[in-house]
Biopython code that builds the backbone (N, CA, C, O; Angstrom):
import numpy as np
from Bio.PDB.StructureBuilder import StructureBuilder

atoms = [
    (1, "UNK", "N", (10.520, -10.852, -10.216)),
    (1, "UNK", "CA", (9.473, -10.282, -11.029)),
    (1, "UNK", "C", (9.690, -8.770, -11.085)),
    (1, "UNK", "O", (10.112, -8.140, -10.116)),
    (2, "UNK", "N", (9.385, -8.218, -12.254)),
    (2, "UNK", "CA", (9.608, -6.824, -12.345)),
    (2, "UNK", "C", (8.751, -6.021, -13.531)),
    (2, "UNK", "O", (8.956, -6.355, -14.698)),
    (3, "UNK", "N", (7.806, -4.978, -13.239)),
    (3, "UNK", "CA", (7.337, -4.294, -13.655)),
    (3, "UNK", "C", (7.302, -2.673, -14.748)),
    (3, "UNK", "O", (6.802, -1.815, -14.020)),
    (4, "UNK", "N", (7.495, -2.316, -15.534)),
    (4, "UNK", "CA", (8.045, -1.539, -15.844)),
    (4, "UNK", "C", (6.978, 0.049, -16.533)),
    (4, "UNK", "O", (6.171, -0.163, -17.438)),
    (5, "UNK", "N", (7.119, 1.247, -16.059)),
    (5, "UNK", "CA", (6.117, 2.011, -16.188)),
    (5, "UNK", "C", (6.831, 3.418, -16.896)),
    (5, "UNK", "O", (7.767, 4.075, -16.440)),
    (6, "UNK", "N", (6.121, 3.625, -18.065)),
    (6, "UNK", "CA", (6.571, 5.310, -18.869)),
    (6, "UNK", "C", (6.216, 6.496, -17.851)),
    (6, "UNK", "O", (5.185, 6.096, -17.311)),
    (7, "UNK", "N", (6.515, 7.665, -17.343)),
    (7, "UNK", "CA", (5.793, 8.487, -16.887)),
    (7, "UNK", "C", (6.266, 9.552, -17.528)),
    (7, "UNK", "O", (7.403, 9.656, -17.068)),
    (8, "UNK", "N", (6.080, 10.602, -18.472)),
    (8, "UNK", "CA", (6.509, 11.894, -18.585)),
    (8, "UNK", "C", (8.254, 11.571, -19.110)),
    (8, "UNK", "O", (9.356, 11.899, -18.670)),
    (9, "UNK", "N", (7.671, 10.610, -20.488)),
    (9, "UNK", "CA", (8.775, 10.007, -21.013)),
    (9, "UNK", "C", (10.335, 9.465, -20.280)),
    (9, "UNK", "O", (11.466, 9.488, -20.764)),
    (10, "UNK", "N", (9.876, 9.014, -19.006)),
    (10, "UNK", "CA", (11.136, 8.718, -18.229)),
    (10, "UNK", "C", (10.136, 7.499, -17.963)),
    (10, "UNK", "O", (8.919, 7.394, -17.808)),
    (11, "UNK", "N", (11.737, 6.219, -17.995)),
    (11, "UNK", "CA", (10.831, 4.650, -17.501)),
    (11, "UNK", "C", (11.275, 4.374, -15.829)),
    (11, "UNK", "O", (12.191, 4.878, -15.179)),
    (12, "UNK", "N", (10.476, 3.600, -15.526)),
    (12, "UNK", "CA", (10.787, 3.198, -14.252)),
    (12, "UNK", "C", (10.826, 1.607, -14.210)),
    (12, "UNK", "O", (10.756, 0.814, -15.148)),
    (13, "UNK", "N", (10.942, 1.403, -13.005)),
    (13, "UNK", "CA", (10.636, 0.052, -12.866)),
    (13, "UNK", "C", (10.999, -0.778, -11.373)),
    (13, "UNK", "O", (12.050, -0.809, -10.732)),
    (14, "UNK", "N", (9.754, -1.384, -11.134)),
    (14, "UNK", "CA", (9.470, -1.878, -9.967)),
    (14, "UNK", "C", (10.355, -3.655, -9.970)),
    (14, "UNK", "O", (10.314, -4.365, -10.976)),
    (15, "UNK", "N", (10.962, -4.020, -8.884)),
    (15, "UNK", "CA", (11.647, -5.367, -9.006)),
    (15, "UNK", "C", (10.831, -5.707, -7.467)),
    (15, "UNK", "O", (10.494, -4.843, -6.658)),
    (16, "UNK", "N", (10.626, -7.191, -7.321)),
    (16, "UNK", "CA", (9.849, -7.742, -6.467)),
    (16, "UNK", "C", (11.117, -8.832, -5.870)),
    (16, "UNK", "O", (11.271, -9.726, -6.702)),
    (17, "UNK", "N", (11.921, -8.974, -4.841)),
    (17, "UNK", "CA", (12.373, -10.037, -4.490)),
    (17, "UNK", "C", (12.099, -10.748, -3.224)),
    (17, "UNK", "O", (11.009, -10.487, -2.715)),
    (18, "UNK", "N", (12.923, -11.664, -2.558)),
    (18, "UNK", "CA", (12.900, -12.180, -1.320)),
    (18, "UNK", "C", (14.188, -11.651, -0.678)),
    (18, "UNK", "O", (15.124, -12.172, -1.285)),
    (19, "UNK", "N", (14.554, -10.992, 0.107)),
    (19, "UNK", "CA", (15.559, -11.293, 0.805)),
    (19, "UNK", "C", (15.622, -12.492, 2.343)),
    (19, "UNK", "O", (15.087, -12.438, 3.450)),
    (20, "UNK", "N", (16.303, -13.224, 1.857)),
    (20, "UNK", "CA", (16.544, -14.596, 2.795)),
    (20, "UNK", "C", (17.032, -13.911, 4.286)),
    (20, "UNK", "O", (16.596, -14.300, 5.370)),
    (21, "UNK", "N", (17.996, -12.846, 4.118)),
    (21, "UNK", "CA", (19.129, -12.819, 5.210)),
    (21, "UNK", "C", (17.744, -11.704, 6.300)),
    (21, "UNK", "O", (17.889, -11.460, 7.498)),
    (22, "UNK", "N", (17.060, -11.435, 5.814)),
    (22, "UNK", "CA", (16.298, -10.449, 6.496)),
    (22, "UNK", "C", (14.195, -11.065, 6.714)),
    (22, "UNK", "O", (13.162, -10.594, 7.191)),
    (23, "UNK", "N", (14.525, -11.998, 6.186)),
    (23, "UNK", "CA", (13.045, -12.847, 6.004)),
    (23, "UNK", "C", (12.021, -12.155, 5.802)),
    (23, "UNK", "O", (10.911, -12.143, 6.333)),
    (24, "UNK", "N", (12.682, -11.325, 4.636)),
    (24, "UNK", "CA", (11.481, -9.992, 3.983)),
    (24, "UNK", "C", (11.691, -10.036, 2.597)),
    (24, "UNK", "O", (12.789, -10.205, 2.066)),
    (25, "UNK", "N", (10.239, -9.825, 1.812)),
    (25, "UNK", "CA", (10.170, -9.099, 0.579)),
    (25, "UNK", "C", (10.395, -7.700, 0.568)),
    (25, "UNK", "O", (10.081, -6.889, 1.439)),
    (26, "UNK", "N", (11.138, -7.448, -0.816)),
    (26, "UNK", "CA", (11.655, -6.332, -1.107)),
    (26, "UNK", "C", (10.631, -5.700, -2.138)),
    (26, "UNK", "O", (9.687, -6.341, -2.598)),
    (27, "UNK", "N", (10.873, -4.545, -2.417)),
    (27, "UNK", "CA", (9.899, -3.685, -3.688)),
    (27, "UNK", "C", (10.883, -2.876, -3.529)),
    (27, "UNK", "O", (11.319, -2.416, -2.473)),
    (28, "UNK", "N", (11.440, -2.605, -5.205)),
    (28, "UNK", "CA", (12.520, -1.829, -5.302)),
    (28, "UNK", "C", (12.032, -1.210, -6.398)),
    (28, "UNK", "O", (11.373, -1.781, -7.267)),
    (29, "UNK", "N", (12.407, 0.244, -6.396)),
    (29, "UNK", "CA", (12.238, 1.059, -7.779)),
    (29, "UNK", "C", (13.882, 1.828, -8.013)),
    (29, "UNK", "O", (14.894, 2.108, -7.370)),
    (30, "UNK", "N", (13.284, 1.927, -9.471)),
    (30, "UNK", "CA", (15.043, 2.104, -9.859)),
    (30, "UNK", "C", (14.177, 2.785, -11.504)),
    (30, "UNK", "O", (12.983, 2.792, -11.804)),
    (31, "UNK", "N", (15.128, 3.177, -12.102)),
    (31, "UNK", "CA", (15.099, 4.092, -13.307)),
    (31, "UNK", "C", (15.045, 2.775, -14.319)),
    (31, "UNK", "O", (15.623, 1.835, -13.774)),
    (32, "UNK", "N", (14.594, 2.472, -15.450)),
    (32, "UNK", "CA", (14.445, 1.587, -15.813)),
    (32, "UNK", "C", (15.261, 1.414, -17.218)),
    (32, "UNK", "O", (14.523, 1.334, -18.201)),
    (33, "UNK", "N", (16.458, 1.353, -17.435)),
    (33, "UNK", "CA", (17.936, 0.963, -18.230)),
    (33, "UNK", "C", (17.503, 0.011, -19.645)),
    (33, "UNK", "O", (16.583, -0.791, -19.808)),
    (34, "UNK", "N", (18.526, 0.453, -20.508)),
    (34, "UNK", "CA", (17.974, -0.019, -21.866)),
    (34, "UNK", "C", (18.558, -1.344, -21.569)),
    (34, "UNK", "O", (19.594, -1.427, -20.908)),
    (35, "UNK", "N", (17.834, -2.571, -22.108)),
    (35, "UNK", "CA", (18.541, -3.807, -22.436)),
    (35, "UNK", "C", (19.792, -3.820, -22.887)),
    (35, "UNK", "O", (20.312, -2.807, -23.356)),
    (36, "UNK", "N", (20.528, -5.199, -22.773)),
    (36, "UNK", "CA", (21.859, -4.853, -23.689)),
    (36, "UNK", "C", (21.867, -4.799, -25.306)),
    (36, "UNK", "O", (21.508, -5.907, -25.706)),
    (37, "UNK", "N", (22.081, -4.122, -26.148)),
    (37, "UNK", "CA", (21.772, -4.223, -27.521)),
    (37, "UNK", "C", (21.984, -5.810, -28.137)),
    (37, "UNK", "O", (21.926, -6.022, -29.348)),
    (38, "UNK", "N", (22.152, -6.526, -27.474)),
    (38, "UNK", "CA", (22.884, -7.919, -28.138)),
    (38, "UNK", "C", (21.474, -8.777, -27.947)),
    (38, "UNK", "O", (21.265, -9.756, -28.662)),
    (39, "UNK", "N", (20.596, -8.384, -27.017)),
    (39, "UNK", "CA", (19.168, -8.166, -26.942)),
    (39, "UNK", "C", (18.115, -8.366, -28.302)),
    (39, "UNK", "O", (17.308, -9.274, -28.500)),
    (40, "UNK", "N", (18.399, -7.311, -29.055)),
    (40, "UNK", "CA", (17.982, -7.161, -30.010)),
    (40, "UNK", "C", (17.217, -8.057, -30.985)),
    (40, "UNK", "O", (16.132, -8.041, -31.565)),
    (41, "UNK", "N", (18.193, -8.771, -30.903)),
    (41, "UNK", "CA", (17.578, -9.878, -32.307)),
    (41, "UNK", "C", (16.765, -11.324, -31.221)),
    (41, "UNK", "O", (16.298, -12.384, -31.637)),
    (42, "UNK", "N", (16.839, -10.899, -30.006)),
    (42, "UNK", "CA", (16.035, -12.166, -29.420)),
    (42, "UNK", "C", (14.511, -11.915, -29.698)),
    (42, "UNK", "O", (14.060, -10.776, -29.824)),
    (43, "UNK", "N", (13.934, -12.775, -29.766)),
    (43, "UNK", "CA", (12.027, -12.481, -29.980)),
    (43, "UNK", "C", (11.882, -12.321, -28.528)),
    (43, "UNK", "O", (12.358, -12.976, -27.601)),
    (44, "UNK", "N", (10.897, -11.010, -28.557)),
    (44, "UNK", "CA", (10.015, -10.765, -27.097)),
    (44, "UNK", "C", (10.759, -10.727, -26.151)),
    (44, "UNK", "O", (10.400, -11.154, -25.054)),
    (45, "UNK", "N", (12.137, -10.130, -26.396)),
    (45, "UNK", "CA", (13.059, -9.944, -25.049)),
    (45, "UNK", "C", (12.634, -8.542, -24.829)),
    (45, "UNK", "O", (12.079, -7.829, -25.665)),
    (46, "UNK", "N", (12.944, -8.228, -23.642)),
    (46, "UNK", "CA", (12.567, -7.191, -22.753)),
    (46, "UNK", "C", (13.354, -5.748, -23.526)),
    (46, "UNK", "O", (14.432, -6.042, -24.042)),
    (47, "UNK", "N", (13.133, -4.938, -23.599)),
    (47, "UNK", "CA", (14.015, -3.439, -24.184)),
    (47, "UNK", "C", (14.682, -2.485, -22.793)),
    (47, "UNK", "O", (15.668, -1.765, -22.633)),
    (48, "UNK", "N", (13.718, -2.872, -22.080)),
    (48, "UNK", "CA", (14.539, -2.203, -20.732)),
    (48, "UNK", "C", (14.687, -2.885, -19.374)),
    (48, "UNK", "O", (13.862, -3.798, -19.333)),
    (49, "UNK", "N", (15.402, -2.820, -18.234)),
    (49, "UNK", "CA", (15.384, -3.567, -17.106)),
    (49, "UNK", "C", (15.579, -2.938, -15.888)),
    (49, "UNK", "O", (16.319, -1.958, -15.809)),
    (50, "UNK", "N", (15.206, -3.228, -15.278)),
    (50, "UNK", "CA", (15.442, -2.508, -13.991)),
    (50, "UNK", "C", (17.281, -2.044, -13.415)),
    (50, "UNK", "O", (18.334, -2.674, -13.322)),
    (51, "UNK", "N", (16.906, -0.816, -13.183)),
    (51, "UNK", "CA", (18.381, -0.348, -12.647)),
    (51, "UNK", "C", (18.524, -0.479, -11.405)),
    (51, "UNK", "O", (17.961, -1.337, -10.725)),
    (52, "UNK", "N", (19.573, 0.674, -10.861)),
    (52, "UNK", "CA", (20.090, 0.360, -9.424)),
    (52, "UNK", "C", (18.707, 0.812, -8.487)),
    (52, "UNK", "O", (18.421, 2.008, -8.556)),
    (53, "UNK", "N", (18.259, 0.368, -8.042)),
    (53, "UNK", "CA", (17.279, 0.789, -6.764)),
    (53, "UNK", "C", (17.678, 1.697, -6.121)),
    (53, "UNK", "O", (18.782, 1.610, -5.584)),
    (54, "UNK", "N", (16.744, 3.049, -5.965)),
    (54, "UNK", "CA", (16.692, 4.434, -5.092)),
    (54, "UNK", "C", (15.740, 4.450, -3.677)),
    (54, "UNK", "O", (15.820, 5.062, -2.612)),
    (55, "UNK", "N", (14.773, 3.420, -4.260)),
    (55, "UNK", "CA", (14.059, 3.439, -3.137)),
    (55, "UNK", "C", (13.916, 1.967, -2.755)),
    (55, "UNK", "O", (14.151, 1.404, -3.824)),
    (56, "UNK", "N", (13.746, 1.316, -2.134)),
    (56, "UNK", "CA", (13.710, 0.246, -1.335)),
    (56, "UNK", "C", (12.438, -0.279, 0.344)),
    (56, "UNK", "O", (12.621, 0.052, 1.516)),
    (57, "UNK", "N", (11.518, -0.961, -0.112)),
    (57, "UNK", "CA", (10.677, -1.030, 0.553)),
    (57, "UNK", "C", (11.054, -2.333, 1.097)),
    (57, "UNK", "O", (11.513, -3.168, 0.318)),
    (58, "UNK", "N", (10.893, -2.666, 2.572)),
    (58, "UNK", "CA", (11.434, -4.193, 3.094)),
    (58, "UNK", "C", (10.098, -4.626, 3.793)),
    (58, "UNK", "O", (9.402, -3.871, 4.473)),
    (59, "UNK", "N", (9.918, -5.533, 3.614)),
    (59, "UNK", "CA", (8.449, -6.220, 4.544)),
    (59, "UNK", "C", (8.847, -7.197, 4.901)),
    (59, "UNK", "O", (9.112, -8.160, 4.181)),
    (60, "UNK", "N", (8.947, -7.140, 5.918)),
    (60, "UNK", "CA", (9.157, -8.613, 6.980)),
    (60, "UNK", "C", (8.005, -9.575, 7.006)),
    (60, "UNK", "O", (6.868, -9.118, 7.128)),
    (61, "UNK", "N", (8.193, -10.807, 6.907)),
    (61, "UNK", "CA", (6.862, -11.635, 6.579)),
    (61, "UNK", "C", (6.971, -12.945, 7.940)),
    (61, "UNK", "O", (5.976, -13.529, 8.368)),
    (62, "UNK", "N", (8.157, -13.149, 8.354)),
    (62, "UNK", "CA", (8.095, -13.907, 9.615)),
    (62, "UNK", "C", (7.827, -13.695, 10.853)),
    (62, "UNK", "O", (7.574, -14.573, 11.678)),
    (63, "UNK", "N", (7.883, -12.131, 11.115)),
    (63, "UNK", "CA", (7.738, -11.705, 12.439)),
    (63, "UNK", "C", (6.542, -10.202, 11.839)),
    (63, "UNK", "O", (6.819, -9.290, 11.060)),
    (64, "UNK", "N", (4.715, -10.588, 12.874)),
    (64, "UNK", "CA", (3.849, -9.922, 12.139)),
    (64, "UNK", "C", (4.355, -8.454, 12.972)),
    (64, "UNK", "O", (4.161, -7.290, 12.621)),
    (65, "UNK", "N", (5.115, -9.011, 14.277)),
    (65, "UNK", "CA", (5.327, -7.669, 14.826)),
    (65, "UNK", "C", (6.264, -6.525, 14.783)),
    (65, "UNK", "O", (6.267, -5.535, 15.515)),
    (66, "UNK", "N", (7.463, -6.970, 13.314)),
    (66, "UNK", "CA", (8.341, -5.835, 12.720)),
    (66, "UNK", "C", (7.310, -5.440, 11.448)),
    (66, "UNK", "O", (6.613, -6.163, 10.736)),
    (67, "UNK", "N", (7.528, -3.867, 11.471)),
    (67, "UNK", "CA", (6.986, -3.048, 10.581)),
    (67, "UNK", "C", (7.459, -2.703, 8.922)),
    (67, "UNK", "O", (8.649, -2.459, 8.727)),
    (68, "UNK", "N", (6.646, -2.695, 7.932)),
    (68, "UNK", "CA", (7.753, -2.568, 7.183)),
    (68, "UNK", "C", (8.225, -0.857, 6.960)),
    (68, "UNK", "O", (7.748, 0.198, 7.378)),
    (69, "UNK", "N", (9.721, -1.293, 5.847)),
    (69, "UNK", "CA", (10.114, 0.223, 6.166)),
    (69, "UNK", "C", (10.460, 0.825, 4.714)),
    (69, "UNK", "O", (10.169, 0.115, 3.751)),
    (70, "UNK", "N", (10.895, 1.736, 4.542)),
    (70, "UNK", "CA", (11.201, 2.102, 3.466)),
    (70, "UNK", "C", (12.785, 3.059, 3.284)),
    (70, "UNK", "O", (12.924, 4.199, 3.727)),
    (71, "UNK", "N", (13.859, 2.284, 2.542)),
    (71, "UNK", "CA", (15.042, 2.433, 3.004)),
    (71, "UNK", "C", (15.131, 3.572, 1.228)),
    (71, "UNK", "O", (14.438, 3.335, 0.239)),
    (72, "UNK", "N", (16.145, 4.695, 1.342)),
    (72, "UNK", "CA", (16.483, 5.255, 0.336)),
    (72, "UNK", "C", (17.780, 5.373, 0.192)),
    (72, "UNK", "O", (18.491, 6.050, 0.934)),
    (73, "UNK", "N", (18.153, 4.738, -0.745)),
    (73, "UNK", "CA", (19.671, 4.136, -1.124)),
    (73, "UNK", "C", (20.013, 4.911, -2.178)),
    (73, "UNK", "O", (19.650, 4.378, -3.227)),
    (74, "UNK", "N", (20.997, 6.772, -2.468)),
    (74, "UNK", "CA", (20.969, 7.052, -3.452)),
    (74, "UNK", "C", (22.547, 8.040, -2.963)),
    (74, "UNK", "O", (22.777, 8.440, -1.822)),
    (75, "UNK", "N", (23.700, 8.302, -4.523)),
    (75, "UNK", "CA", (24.151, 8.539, -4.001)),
    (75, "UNK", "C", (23.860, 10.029, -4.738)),
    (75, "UNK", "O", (24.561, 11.017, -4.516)),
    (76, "UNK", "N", (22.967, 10.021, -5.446)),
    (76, "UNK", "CA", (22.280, 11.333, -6.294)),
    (76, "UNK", "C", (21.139, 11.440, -5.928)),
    (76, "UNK", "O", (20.448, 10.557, -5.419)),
    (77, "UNK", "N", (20.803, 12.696, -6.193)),
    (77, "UNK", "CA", (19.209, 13.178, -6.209)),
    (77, "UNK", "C", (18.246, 12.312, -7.230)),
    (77, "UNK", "O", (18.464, 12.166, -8.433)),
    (78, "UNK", "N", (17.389, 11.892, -6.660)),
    (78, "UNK", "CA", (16.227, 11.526, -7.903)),
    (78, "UNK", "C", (14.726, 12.327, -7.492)),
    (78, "UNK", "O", (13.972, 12.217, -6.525)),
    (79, "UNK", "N", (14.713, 12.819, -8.206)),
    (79, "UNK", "CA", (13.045, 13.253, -8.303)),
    (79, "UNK", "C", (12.314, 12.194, -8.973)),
    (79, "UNK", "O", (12.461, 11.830, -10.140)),
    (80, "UNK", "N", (11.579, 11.780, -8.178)),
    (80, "UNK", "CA", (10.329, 10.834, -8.048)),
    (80, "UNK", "C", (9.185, 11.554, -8.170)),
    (80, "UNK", "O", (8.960, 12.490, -7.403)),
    (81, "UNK", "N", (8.377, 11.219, -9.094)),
    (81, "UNK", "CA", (7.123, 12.119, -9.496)),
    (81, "UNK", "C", (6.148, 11.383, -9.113)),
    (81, "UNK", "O", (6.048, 10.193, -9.415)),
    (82, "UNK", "N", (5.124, 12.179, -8.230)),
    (82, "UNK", "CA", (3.708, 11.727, -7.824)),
    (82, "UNK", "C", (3.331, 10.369, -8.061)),
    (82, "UNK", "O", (3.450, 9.446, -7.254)),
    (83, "UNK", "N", (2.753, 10.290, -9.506)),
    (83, "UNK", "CA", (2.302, 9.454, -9.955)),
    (83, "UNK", "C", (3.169, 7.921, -9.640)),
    (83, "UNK", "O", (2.814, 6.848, -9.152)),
    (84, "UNK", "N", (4.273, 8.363, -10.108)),
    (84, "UNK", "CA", (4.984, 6.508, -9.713)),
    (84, "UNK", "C", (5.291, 6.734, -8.729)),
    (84, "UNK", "O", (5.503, 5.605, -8.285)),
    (85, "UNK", "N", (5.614, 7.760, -7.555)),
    (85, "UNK", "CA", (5.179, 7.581, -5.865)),
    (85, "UNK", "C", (4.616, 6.456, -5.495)),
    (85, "UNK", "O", (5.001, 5.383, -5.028)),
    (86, "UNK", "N", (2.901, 7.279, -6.028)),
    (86, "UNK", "CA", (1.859, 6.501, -5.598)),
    (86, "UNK", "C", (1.844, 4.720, -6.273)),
    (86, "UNK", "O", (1.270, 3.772, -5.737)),
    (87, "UNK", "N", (2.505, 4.691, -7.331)),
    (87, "UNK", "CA", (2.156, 3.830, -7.566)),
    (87, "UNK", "C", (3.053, 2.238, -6.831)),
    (87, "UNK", "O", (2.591, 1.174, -6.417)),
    (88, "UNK", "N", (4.627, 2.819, -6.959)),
    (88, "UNK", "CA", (5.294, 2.292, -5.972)),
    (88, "UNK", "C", (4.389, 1.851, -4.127)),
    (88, "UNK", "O", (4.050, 0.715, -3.795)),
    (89, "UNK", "N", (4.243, 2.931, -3.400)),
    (89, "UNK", "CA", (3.454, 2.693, -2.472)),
    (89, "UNK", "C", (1.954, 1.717, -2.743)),
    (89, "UNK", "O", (1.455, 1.056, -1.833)),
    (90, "UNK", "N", (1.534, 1.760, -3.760)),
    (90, "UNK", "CA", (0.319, 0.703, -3.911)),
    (90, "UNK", "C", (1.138, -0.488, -4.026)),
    (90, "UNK", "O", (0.687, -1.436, -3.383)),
    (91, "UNK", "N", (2.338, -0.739, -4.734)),
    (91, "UNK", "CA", (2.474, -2.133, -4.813)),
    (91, "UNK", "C", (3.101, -2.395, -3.587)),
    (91, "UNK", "O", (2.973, -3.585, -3.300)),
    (92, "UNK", "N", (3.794, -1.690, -2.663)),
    (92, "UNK", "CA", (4.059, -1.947, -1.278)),
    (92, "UNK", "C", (3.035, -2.395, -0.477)),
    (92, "UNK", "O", (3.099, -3.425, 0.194)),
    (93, "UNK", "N", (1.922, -1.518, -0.536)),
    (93, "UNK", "CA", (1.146, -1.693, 0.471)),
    (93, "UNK", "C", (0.194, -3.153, 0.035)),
    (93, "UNK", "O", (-0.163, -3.965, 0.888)),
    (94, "UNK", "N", (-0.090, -3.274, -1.291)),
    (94, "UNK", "CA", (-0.518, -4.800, -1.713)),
    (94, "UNK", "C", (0.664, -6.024, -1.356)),
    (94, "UNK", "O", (0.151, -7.132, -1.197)),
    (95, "UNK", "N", (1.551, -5.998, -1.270)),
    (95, "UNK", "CA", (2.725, -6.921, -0.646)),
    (95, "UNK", "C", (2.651, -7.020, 1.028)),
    (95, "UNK", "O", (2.942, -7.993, 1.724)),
    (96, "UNK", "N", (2.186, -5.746, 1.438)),
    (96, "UNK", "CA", (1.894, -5.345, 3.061)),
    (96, "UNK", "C", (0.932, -6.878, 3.131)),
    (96, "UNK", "O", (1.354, -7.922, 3.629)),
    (97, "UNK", "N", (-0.298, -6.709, 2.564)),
    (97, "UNK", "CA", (-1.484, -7.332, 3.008)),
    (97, "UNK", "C", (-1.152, -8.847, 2.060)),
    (97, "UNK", "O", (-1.741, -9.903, 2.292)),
    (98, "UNK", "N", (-0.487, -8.740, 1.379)),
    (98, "UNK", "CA", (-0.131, -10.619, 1.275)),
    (98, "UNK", "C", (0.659, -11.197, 2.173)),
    (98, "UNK", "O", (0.403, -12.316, 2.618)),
    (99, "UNK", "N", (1.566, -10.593, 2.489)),
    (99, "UNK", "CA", (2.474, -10.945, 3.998)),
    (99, "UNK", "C", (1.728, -11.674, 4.915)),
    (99, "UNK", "O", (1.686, -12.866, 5.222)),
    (100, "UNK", "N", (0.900, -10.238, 5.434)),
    (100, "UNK", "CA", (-0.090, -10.118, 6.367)),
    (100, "UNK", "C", (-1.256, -11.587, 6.519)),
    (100, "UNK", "O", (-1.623, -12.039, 7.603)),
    (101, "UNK", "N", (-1.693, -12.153, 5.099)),
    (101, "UNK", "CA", (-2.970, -12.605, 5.007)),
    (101, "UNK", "C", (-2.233, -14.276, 5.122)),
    (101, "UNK", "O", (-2.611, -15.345, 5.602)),
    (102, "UNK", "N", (-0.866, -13.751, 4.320)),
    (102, "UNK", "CA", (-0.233, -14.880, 4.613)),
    (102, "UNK", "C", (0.592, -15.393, 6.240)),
    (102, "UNK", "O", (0.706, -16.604, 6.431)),
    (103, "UNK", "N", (0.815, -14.977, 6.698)),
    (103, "UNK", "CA", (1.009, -15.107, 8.202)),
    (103, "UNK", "C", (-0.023, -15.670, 9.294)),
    (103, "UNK", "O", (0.158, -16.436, 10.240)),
    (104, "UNK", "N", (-1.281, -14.953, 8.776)),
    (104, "UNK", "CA", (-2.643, -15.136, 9.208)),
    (104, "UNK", "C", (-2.959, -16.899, 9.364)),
    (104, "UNK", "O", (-3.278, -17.491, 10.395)),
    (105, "UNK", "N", (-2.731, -17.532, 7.851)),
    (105, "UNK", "CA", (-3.059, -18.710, 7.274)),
    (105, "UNK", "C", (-2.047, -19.665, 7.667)),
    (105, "UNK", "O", (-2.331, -20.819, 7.346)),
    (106, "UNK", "N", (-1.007, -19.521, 8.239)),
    (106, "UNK", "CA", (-0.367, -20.697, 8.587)),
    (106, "UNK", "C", (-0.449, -21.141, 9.694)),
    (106, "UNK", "O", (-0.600, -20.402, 10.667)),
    (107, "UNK", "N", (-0.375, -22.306, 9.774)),
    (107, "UNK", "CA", (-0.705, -23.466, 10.989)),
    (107, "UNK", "C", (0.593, -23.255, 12.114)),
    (107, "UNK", "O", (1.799, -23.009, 12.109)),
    (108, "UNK", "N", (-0.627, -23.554, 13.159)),
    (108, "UNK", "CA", (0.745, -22.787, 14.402)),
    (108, "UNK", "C", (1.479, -24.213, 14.499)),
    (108, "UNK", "O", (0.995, -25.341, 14.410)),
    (109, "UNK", "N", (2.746, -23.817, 14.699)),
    (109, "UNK", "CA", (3.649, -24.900, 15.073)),
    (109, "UNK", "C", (3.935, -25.815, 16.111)),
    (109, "UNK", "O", (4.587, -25.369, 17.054)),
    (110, "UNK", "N", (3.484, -27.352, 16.149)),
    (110, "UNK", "CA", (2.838, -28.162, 17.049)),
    (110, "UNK", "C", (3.935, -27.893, 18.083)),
    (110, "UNK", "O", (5.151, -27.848, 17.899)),
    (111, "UNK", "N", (3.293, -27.737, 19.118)),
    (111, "UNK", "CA", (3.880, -27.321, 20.547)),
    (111, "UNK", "C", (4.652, -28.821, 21.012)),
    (111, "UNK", "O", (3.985, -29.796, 20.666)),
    (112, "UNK", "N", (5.817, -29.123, 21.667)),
    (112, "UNK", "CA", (6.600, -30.004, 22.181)),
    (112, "UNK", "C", (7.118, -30.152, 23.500)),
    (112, "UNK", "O", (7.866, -31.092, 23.767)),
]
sb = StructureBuilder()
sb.init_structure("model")
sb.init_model(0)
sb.init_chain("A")
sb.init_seg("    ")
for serial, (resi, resn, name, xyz) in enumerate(atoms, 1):
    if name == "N":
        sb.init_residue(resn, " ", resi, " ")
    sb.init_atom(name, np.array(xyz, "f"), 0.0, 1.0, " ", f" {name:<3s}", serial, name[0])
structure = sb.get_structure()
């Protein structure tokens, strides 16, 4: 799933995954890249997509007692402006508390 936001005519865009090898959701922001022009003539295809990820948020969802972190993967400068800061960190911290609520709700595993 991936989100995509204008700020001060520059796009962004938020990507939501699982990583398996680390038993964490990811929240990745990245500059947000034109579709491929071949795009074009599809109905209601997307115009832009998420690029390479600069910032990288990991939430561990199997173990409540690793923290999540926030990894910055760049081999350039990006200035990140306030606004999609904050907004990045809200969708982190709403992924924080589904983890969380979800961990809460599962049935403990019958003892043997």
């Amino acid at each position: 799933m991936s989100e995509l936001r204008v700020h001060a005519d520059r796009h962004y865009a938020l990507q939501f995954h699982y990583a398996l090898p680390d038993d964490a959701w990811c929240v990745e922001l990245s500059k947000a890249v034109p579709a491929p022009t071949s795009w074009a003539k599809i109905p209601n295809a997307e115009t832009r997509l998420p690029g390479t990820a600069f910032l990288v948020a990991v939430i561990p969802d199997e173990d409540p007692g690793l923290e999540p972190t926030v990894h910055i993967h760049s081999h350039d400068e990006h200035v990140v402006p306030y606004e999609i800061m904050r907004w990045f960190m809200e969708q982190v911290a709403g992924q924080v508390e589904r983890c969380r609520i979800a961990f809460e709700q599962r049935e403990p595993e019958a003892v043997e």
